[in-house]
N, C-alpha and C positions, 0 to 999 in steps of 0.2 A: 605344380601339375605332376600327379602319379606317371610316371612310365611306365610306359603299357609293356613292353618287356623290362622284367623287373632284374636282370642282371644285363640290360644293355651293356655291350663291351667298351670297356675305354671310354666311359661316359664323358662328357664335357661340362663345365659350366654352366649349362643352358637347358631350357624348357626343351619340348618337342617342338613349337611352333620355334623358337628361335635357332636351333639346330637345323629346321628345315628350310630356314632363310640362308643358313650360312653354309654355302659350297667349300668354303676354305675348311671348315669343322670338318665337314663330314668326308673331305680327299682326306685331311690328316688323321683322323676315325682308322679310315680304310690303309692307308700307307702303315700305320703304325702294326693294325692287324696282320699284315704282311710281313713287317719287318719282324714281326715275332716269329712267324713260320707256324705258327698253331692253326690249323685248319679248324677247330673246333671257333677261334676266335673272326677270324677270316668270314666263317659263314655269319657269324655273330654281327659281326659290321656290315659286313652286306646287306642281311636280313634288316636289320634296325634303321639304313640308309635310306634302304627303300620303301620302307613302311613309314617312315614320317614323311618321305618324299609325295607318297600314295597318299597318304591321308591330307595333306599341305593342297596336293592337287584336287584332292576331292570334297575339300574345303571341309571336312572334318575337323580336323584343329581349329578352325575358326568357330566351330559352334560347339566345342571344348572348351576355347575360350572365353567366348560369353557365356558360357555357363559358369564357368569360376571365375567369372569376372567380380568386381564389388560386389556386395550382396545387397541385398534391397531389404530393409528393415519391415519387421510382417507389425 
């Protein structure tokens, strides 16, 4: 799955849907941006935390994901 911010900060392992399931990701996301002290990164995490948060909630993701789910042979 493309990420829809394409320099997401301190990315993880993980899809958007699996990022937005995992709280423990996205404290450590955000703690890391911090510990850097870069404001520039800080909003980075933020912004990226809450947009897969938003999108998760608004079940976006989910109809992301069945669209790139298996493909269906034409």
């Amino acid at each position: 799955m493309q990420k829809a911010y394409d320099n997401a900060p301190l990315t993880e392992d993980l899809d958007d849907m699996a990022f937005a399931n995992d709280l423990e990701a996205q404290l450590a996301m955000i703690v890391r941006a911090y510990a850097d002290g870069d404001a520039f990164q800080i909003d980075n995490a933020l912004g990226y935390v809450s947009w897969t948060r938003r999108m998760k909630r608004k079940r976006i993701l989910d109809l992301i994901a069945e669209y790139e789910g298996p493909g269906e042979e034409d």
